[in-house]
VEXRO-849191 format. One record per residue (C-alpha): residue in three letters; x, y, z. Coordinates in steps of 0.2 Angstrom, whole numbers, padded with zeros to 4 digits, always signed. Layout:
ALAXYZ;...
***
This chain:
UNK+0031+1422+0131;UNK+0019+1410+0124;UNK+0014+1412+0105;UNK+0002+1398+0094;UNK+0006+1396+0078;UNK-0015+1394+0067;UNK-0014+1387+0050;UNK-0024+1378+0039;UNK-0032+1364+0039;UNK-0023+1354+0028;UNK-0005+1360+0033;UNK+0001+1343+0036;UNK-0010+1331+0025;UNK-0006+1343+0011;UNK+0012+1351+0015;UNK+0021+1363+0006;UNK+0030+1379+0008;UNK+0020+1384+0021;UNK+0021+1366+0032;UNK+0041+1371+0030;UNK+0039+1389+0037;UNK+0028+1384+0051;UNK+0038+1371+0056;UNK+0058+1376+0056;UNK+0053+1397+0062;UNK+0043+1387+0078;UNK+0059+1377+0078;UNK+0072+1389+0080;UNK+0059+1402+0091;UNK+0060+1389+0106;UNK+0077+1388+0103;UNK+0078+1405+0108;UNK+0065+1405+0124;UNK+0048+1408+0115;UNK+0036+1393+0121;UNK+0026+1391+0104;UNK+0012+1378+0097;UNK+0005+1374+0079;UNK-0013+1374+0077;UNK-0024+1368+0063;UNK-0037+1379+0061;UNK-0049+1365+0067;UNK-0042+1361+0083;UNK-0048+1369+0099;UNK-0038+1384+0105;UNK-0039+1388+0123;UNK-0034+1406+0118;UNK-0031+1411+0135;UNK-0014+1402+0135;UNK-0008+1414+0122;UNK-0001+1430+0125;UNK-0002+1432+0106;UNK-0006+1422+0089;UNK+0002+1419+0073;UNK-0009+1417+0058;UNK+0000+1411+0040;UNK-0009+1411+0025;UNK-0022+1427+0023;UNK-0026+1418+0003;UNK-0036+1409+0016;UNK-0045+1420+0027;UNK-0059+1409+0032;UNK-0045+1399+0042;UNK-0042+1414+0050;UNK-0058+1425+0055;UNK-0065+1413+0066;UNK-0051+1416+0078;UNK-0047+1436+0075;UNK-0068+1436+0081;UNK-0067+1423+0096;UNK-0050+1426+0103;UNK-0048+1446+0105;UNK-0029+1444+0106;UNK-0015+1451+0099;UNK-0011+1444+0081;UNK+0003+1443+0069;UNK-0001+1437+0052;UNK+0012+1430+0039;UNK+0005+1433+0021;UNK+0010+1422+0011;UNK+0000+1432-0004;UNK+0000+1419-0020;UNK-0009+1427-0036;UNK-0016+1411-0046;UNK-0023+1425-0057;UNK-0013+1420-0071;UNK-0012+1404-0069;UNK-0030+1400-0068;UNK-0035+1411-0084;UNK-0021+1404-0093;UNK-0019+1385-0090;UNK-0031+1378-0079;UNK-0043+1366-0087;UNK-0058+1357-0086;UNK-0074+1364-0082;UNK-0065+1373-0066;UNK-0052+1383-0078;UNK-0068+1390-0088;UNK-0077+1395-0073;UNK-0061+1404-0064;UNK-0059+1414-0080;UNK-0076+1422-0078;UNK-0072+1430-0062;UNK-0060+1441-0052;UNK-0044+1433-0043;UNK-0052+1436-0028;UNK-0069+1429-0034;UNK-0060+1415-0039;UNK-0052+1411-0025;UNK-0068+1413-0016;UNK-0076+1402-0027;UNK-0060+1389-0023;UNK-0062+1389-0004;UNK-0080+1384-0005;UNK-0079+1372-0019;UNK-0066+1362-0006;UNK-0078+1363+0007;UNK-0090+1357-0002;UNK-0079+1342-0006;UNK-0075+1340+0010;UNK-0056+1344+0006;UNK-0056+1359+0018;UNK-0065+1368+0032;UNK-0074+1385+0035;UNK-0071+1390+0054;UNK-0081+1408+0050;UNK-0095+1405+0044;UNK-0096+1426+0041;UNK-0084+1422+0027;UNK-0100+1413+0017;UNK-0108+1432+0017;UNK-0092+1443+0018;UNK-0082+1435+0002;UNK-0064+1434+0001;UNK-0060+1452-0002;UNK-0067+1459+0013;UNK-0061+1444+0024;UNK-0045+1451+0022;UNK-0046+1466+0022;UNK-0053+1464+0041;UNK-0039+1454+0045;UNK-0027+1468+0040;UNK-0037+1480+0047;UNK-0037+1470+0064;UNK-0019+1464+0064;UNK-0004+1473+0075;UNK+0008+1467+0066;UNK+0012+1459+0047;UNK+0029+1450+0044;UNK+0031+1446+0023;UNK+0043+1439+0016;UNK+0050+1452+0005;UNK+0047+1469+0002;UNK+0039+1466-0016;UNK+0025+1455-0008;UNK+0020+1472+0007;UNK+0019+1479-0008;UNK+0007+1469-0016;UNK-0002+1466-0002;UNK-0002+1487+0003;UNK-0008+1488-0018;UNK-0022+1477-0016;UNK-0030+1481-0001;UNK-0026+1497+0000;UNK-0021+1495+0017;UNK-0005+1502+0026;UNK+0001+1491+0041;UNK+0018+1491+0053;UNK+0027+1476+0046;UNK+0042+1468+0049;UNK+0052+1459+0034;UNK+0053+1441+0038;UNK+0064+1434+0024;UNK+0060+1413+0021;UNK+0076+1404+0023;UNK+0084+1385+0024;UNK+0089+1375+0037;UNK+0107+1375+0039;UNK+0110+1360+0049;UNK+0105+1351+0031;UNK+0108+1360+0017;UNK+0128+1369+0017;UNK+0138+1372+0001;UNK+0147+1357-0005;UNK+0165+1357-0006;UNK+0168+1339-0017;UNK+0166+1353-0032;UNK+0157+1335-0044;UNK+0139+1343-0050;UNK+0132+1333-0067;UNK+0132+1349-0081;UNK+0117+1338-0087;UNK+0106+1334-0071;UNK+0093+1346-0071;UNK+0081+1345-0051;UNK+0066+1352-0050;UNK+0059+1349-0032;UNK+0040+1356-0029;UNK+0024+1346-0028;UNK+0019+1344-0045;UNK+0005+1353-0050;UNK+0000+1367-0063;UNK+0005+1381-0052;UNK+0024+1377-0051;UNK+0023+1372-0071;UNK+0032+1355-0071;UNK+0022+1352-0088;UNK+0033+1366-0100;UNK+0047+1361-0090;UNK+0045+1343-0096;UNK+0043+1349-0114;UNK+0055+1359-0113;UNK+0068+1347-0109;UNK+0060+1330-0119;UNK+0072+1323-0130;UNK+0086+1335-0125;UNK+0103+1326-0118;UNK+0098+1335-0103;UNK+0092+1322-0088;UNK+0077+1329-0075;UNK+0073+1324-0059;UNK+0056+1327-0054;UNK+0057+1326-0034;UNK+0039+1329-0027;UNK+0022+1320-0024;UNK+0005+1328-0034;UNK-0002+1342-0026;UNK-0021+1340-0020;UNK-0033+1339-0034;UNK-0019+1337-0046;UNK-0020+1320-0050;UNK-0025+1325-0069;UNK-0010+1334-0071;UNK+0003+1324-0062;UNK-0003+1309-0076;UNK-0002+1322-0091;UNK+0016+1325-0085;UNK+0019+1305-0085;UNK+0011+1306-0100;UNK+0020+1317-0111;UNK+0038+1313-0101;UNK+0051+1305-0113;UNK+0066+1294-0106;UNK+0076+1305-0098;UNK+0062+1312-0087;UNK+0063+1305-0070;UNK+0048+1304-0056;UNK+0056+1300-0040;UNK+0043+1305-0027;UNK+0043+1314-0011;UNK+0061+1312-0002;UNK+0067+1316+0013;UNK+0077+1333+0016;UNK+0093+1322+0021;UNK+0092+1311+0001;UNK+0085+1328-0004;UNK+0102+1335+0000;UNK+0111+1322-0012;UNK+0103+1328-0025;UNK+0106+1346-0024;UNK+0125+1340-0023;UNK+0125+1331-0039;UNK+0114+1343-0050;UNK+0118+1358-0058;UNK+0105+1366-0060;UNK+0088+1369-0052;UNK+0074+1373-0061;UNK+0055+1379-0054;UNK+0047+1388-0067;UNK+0031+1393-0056;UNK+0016+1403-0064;UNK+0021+1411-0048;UNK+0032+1410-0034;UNK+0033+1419-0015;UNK+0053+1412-0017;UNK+0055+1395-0021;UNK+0062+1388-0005;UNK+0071+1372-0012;UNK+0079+1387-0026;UNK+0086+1394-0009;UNK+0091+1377-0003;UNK+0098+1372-0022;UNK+0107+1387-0022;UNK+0116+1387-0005;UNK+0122+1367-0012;UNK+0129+1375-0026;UNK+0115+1372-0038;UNK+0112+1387-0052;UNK+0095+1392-0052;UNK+0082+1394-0065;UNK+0065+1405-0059;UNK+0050+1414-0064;UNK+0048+1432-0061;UNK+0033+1428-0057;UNK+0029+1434-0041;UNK+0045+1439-0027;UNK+0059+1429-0033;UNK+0072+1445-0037;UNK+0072+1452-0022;UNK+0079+1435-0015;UNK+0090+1430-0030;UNK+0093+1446-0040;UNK+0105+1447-0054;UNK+0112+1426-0047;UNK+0099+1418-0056;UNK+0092+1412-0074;UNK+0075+1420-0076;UNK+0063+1411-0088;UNK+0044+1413-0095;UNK+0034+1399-0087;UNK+0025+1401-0103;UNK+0038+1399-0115;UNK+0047+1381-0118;UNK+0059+1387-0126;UNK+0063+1403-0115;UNK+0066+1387-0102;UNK+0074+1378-0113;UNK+0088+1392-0115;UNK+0088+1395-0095;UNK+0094+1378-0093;UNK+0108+1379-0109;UNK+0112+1397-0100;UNK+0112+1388-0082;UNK+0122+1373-0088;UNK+0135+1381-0094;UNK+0140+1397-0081;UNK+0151+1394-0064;UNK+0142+1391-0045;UNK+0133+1404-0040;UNK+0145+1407-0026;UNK+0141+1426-0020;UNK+0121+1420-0019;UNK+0126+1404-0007;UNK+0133+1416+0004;UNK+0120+1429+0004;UNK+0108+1416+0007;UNK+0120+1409+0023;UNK+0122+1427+0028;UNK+0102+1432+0028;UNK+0091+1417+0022;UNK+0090+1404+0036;UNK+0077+1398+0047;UNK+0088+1404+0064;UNK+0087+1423+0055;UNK+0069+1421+0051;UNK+0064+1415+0071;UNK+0075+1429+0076;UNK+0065+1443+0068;UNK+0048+1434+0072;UNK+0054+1435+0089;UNK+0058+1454+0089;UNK+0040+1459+0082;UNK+0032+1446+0094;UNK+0038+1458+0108;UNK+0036+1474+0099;UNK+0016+1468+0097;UNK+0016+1462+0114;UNK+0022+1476+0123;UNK+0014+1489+0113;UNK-0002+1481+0117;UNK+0002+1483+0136;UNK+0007+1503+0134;
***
C-alpha cells in the first residue's frame, strides 16, 4: 500500500507538534511495509499513486479541500482540533487581538488564514474556501472523510460537539520516540531546574510562566525558537525575564534529552494544549509535569500531573512548588512506554489505512 501524507504549507519552515507527528508516524509506518510520502499542500500530487491520503490539520481546511475536490480518493484526516478561542479573546494584542475578539472562533480563524495569505505567510490551494468560510470547510471534509484518527477521545468529542458530525474513527494516541527519549536511571534531577520546551509564543504562555518564576530560587530553561508572527512576544518575554530565566534556543532532540535528564520538572502552561508532546517526552525522562486543562491533556496524564491556570501566576507558581517537591512520576513513564510511542501510533494508522482501503473496495 501506498499512502501520502498532505499538510501545510509551512510544516517545515514553521515546525511544531505537527511537523513531529508527521514525521516519526511516516517513520515507523514504512517500517512496517506501508510506502508513504509527505506533501506540502503546495506541491504537485499525482494522486494516482496513492491508494489513499492522509490529511492532518482540519484548523486548516483550505490546505485541505483542494485535494478532497481534485483527487476523489480515499482519505484519512488527523484533527489536530486547537481552540484559540480563549486565547485570542483573552491575551492577544495589538490591533489583531481587538479584531479576533469581535467574532466567532471560527470567524477568527477564518479571518487568520486569510490575513497569512494576504501576507504571503501561507497559501490557499481552494479557492472555494474564500466563499465557504471555515466552518463549512470542515464540515465538508468530515462529511467526505472514511475515516478520522484523534488523538484522544476528549478531542472526538469536541470535534463530534462542534460540528455536529458523527464519523467512524480510530483513536490514534500522540507518542515519543523511543529510540531518544528512555527513563533515566542515574536517579540526579536539579529540584530547582524548571524546562519548558515549546516554540515560544502566546498560545503555550511562556509570559506567566516567566512571571511566575522571576526572582524565585527556581532556574527556567526556555528551550524553543519564536513561533511565526511572534516576534513581539518572544522580546516581551526577554524583556520582563530576570536572571535566572534562561533562552537557549532550538536544540536538537539528542541535547534536548540532556535536559530532560537533569530537570525536574517540565512546565507548559498553554492557553491550550492537544497533549503537550515534549510533557510526554519530560515525563518518560523522569521529569514531573506541569499542564493546562486546557484542551486534552487528562486523558493522556490523568491524576500523574500538576494542573495549573495559564491564567494565573501564582496557580503556576504553586504547580512548580507542588512539582518540585513530590517523587518521579514513575507509573506515568510507564504508561506512556506502554501506549504513547510513535511505533503504537504507526501501528494504529496502519490498521484504519486498511479498514478505509478495503471498505472502499466492498
Amino acid at each position: 500500500m501506498k499512502t501520502a501524507f498532505i499538510t501545510r504549507s509551512t510544516l517545515f519552515s514553521a515546525p511544531g507538534g505537527d511537523t513531529i507527528q508527521v514525521l516519526q508516524t511516516s517513520r515507523y509506518l514504512r517500517k512496517i511495509g506501508i510506502d508513504t510520502d509527505i506533501l506540502l499542500t503546495n506541491d504537485p500530487v499525482n494522486y494516482s499513486n496513492y491508494h489513499l491520503l492522509h490529511f492532518i490539520n482540519i484548523t486548516r481546511p483550505s490546505d485541505i479541500l483542494f485535494h478532497v475536490k481534485r483527487s476523489k480518493k480515499p482519505f484519512v484526516i488527523s484533527p489536530n482540533l486547537v481552540d484559540y478561542g480563549e486565547y485570542d479573546k483573552r491575551c492577544r494584542q495589538g490591533f489583531s487581538g481587538l479584531v479576533l475578539r469581535q467574532f466567532s472562533k471560527s470567524g477568527g480563524e477564518y479571518l487568520k488564514t486569510i490575513a497569512r495569505w494576504i501576507k504571503g505567510n501561507d497559501v490557499i490551494k481552494s479557492k472555494s474556501y474564500f466563499w465557504q468560510g471555515q466552518r463549512k470547510s470542515i464540515r465538508d471534509i468530515l462529511q467526505a472523510a472514511n475515516m478520522v484518527l484523534p488523538n484522544s477521545e476528549a478531542e472526538y468529542k469536541c470535534l463530534k460537539e462542534a460540528y455536529g458530525i458523527s464519523k467512524d474513527y480510530a483513536l490514534v494516541p500522540n507518542g515519543i520516540d523511543t529510540s531518544v527519549f528512555s527513563p533515566d536511571l542515574s536517579g540526579y534531577k536539579n529540584d530547582k531546574l524548571i524546562i519548558c520546551a515549546a516554540r515560544i509564543e502566546g498560545l503555550k504562555n511562556q509570559l506567566n510562566l516567566i512571571k511566575a518564576i522571576n526572582n524565585t530560587d527556581f532556574t527556567l530553561y526556555l528551550i524553543g525558537s519564536p513561533g511565526p508572527n511572534q516576534k513581539k512576544y518572544y522580546e516581551l518575554c526577554r524583556q520582563i525575564a530576570n536572571k535566572n530565566i534562561h533562552f537557549k534556543g532550538h536544540v536538537p532532540q539528542e541535547q534536548l534529552m540532556e535536559y530532560y535528564k537533569i530537570a525536574k520538572v517540565h512546565a507548559l502552561p498553554s492557553w491550550f494544549e492537544t497533549c503537550g508532546l515534549s510533557s510526554l517526552e519530560a515525563a518518560a525522562m523522569g521529569c514531573n509535569i506541569i499542564i493546562t486543562r486546557k484542551g486534552y491533556t487528562e486523558d493522556y496524564f490523568g491524576t500523574d500531573a500538576f494542573y495549573c491556570d495559564p491564567g494565573d501566576s501564582e496557580s503556576i507558581y504553586s504547580s512548580i512548588v507542588s512539582a518540585s517537591l513530590a517523587p518521579p512520576p514513575e507509573k506515568l513513564q510507564q504508561r506512556i512506554l506502554n501506549n504513547y510511542t510513535w511505533q503504537n501510533a504507526a501501528s494504529i494508522t496502519a490498521a484504519a489505512y486498511l479498514k478505509t482501503v478495503s471498505a472502499c473496495k466492498n
